[in-house]
C-alpha positions, 0 to 999 in steps of 0.5 A: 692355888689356881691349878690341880693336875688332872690326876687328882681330878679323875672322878674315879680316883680322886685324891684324898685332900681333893675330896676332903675338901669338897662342897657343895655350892648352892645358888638362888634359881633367878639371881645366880647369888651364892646361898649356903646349905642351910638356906637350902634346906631350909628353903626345901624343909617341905622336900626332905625326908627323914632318911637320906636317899644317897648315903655315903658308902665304901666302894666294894670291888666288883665281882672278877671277871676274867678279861681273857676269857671273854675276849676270847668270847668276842673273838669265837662270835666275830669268827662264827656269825651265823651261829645264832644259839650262843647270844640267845643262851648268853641272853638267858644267862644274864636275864637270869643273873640279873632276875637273881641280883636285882629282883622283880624290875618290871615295876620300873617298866610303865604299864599302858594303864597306871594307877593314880597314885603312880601318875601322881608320884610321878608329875611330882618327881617331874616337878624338881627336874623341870625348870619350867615347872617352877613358880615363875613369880618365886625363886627357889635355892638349888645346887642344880641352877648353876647355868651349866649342865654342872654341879659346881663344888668348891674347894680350898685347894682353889681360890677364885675358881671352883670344881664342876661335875657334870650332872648326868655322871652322878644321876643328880635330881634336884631335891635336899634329899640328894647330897652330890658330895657322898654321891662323888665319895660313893663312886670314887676309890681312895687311898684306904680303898685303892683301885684293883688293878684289874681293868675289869674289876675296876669298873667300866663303862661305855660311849657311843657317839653316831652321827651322819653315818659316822658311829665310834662306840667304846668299852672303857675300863675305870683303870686309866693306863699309866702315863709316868714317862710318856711325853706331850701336853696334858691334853695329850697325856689325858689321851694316852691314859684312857684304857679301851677294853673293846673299840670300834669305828665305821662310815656309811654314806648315808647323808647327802653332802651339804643337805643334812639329814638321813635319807629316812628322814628326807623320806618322811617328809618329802616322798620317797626319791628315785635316784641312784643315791638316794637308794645307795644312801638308803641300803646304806642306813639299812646296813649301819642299822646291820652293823651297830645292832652286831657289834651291841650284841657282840659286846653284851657281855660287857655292857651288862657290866658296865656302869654307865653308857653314855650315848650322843645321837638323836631321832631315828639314830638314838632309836637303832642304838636303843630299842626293845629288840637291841642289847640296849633297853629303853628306860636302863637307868644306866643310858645318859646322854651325852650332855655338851657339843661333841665332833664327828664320831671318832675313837679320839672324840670318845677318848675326848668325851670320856675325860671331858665327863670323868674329870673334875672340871675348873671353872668359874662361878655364875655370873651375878644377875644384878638386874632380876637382883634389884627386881627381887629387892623391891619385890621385898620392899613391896612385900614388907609395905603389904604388910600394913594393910588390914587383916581382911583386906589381907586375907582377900588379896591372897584370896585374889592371889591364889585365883590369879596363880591358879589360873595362870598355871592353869593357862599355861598348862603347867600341871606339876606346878599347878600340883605343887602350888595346891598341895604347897597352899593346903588349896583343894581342887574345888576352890572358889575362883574370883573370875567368870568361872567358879571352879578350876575345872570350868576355866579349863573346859571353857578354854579349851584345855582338855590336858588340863581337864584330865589332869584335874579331875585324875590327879586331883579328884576335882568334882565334875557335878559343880554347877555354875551359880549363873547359868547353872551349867557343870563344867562337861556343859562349858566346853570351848566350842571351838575345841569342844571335842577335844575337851569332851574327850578329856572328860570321858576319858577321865571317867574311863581312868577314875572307873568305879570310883564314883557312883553312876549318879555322879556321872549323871549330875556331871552330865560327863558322856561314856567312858572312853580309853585311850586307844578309842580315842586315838582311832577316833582322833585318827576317824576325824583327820581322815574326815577332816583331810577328806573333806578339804579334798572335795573342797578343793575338787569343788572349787577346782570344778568352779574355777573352770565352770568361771572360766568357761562362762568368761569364755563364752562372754567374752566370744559374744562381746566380741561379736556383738562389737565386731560381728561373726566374720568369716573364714579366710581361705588358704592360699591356692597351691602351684602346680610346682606345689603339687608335684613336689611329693611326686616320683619322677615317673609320676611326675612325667605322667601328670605333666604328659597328662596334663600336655594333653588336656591342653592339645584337646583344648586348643584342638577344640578351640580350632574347630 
């Protein structure tokens, strides 16, 4: 069979055979080459823990909730907007729902100053989600390596394609822990456990998509419509079947045509403009912002219901869709992003985007990576004729490998690898180096990586007393000189997390200055970007008054060169004005008075001539 309707897809209500049948596909992390469970987890023993995360278990239907009534709700708040007690009691209610069912949550809330053991725990966690943070010289087997941001399940109902589930649906982590099947069994209703009828009680969740002004957001009941009767494709009748409990799209111009971006941002970057549609565009972002926060808070009842809400926007527009102050809170295990290419913001897009995410979708294997294949193939080659050199020779090529790896990770700045490698090896942070520097701690500080110093001496308790055997120097004493601010900041800032820990000597052998917080650092930071950009100003004054102090002095060079050359000259008169020229700006009666006078100058000369 190389079909199955899209019926028997929905994630929600799978069929039973379908689900039977279900597998998890496994593949290597360089190769792309299919590997079976137990390689997996034999290759992840380390990971797995003794009691499975995720076990599979019956869907029990939620709690009734009356579809009319809070309908009726939204429609009371629509009608009396400036009411402004009824959210805040709602607000409360469900607070105090929510304090009742799920306990105290203010351990998932990160505090400004967390434990080590938090911070460890958590680069840990990271080390699984990250592709990046993986060894790059060694390949590992995952089901979430599948060039795709799918899980790719196989099934015998298929013959040369395989099912994907998209990877944000089921929250999956990368870890032999996490079993994507029972995850699947755990969300869908079967024949033994049919879906309730009630839209509600069936489940929802949400979809908000903002994009250039254009926002479309949806409620949207697990309980498709029935499509039994209905024409057109299955592309359309996959359409027709999404159920919108509450929908609603608006525009606001709030983009320039073919510039791209939000006049806030335009703002940020390149000043505040004056013109009329920059501030048309600018109410407009203010008022959307308006909009999209009512409308949240409108549908607050439903979205604390829902299961999942997936969201598509970026910057400042994921930002007024989830915030401290919206119906939306930052870090709800429920917000996922949206994780493929979507169209402009439209309630069919969302109807799109629902089916796209909800349903199994068929597709075909990864592509076989021949060449990283055969450059795995003699590495093992390699590796086998490695194996016939001496026991000494052994033992101080992995002592070299581990000084090589260390530092490579170190270099990079690569912290939950290089946590990973220490702990995978049974390495201590205070291992020898076959380099320059003795200790971890010295590389980073003479590098210049003060990210790497903190997390070294926080994470890893490295001690900061080690002396270099050659210039006898700890590693506080090594630092880049070009960062070397930088790198001391690192130092005293770990010494403000560590506290109490050590004893004042230690701190005296390490030469490591004060402790310093965070927020010291940043206004000191903040102190020397002023210091800096105010110095580049009178740079730039200064040079500004030497380039005309050059120029002035060129002037007066070039003046006397020419003088020398030519002499000082001398001022060329202008030319005599007419007598015509001189009666121009006159009235004519003046102008007859000057002509009568000057008639008469010329009678009293030639009368003077005659005597």
């Amino acid at each position: 069979m190389s079909e199955i309707h899209w019926q028997k897809r929905y994630i929600y209500n799978l069929d039973s055979e379908l689900l039977n049948g279900l597998k998890t596909l496994y593949f290597d992390s360089k190769t792309y080459e299919l590997k079976t469970q137990q390689e997996f987890i034999e290759k992840r023993k380390d990971e797995v823990v003794a009691k499975l995360e995720i076990s599979p278990t019956i869907v029990k239907p939620k709690k009734k909730v009356d579809l009319t009534q809070i309908l009726a709700n939204l429609k009371l708040k629509s009608d009396d907007k400036e009411s402004e007690s009824e959210p805040s009691d709602i607000e409360e209610n469900e607070n105090e729902h929510d304090e009742g069912e799920s306990g105290n949550d203010s351990d998932k809330v990160p505090s400004g100053k967390e434990e080590i053991s938090d911070l460890y725990a958590r680069v840990e966690s990271s080390i699984v989600e990250t592709k990046d943070e993986i060894e790059e010289s060694v390949s590992t087997i995952s089901f979430m390596t599948t060039k795709s941001p799918m899980i790719l399940l196989s099934t015998p109902l298929l013959d040369d394609k395989v099912l994907g589930v998209y990877k944000s649906l089921i929250s999956a982590v990368d870890s032999p822990n996490f079993d994507p099947v029972a995850h699947i069994t755990n969300l869908t209703y079967t024949a033994e456990n049919r879906m309730p009828k009630d839209p509600l009680e069936a489940g929802i969740s949400a979809v908000f998509m903002l994009s250039s002004g254009h926002f479309a957001g949806a409620i949207i009941s697990h309980l498709p419509h029935s499509t039994k009767g209905n024409k057109g494709t299955n592309t359309e009748l996959q359409l027709q079947s999404v159920r919108l409990i509450q929908h609603k799209t608006f525009h606001r111009y709030t983009t320039r045509r073919k510039q791209g971006g939000s006049q806030s941002a335009m703002d940020d970057s390149k000043g505040k403009a004056n013109s009329a549609g920059s501030t048309l565009r600018r109410y407009n972002e203010q008022a959307l912002n308006k909009e999209i926060d009512d409308l949240l808070l409108e549908w607050k009842d439903l979205l604390d219901q829902c299961d999942n809400v997936f969201i598509r926007a970026s910057g400042k527009s994921l930002q007024n869709l989830v915030n401290d102050k919206g119906a939306l809170k930052p870090g709800d295990d429920r917000i996922k992003m949206i994780p493929f290419t979507t169209g402009r913001p439209t309630s069919k897009e969302i109807k799109r985007v629902w089916n796209e995410l909800t349903y199994l979708k068929i597709t075909d294997k990864p592509k076989l990576e021949k060449k990283e294949m055969e450059n795995q193939r003699k590495r093992l080659e390699a590796m086998a004729k490695s194996k016939s050199v001496t026991s000494s020779n052994t033992e101080a090529t992995k002592v070299s490998s581990h000084s090589q790896e260390l530092i490579n990770l170190i270099k990079k700045s690569k912290a939950p690898a290089l946590l990973a490698y220490l702990k995978k090896n049974k390495i201590t942070s205070d291992y020898l180096l076959e380099d320059m520097y003795p200790t971890m701690l010295h590389y980073a500080s003479a590098h210049g990586l003060a990210h790497m110093v903190r997390i070294l001496m926080v994470q890893t308790g490295a001690n900061a007393t080690i002396v270099d055997s050659t210039s006898g120097k700890t590693a506080w004493d090594v630092a880049n000189k070009s960062k070397k601010q930088e790198v001391h900041w690192a130092f005293q800032q770990a010494r403000f997390q560590l506290g109490e820990k050590y004893p004042e000597e230690y701190w005296v052998e390490s030469h490591i200055g004060p402790a310093i917080s965070p927020d010291e650092i940043s206004k000191l930071k903040e102190s020397a970007t002023a210091k800096l950009k105010q110095d580049q100003i009178n740079k730039q004054k200064d040079l500004e008054e030497l380039a005309t102090q050059k120029i002035g002095e060129m002037r007066t060079e070039r003046v006397r060169n020419i003088e020398q050359k030519f002499g000082v000259g001398q001022t060329v008169g202008a030319k005599p004005q007419t007598e015509e020229q001189k009666l121009q700006g006159l009235s004519p009666e003046q102008r007859m008075r000057v002509m009568r006078e000057q008639r008469a100058r010329a009678m009293e000369k030639r009368l003077g001539l005659l005597k």
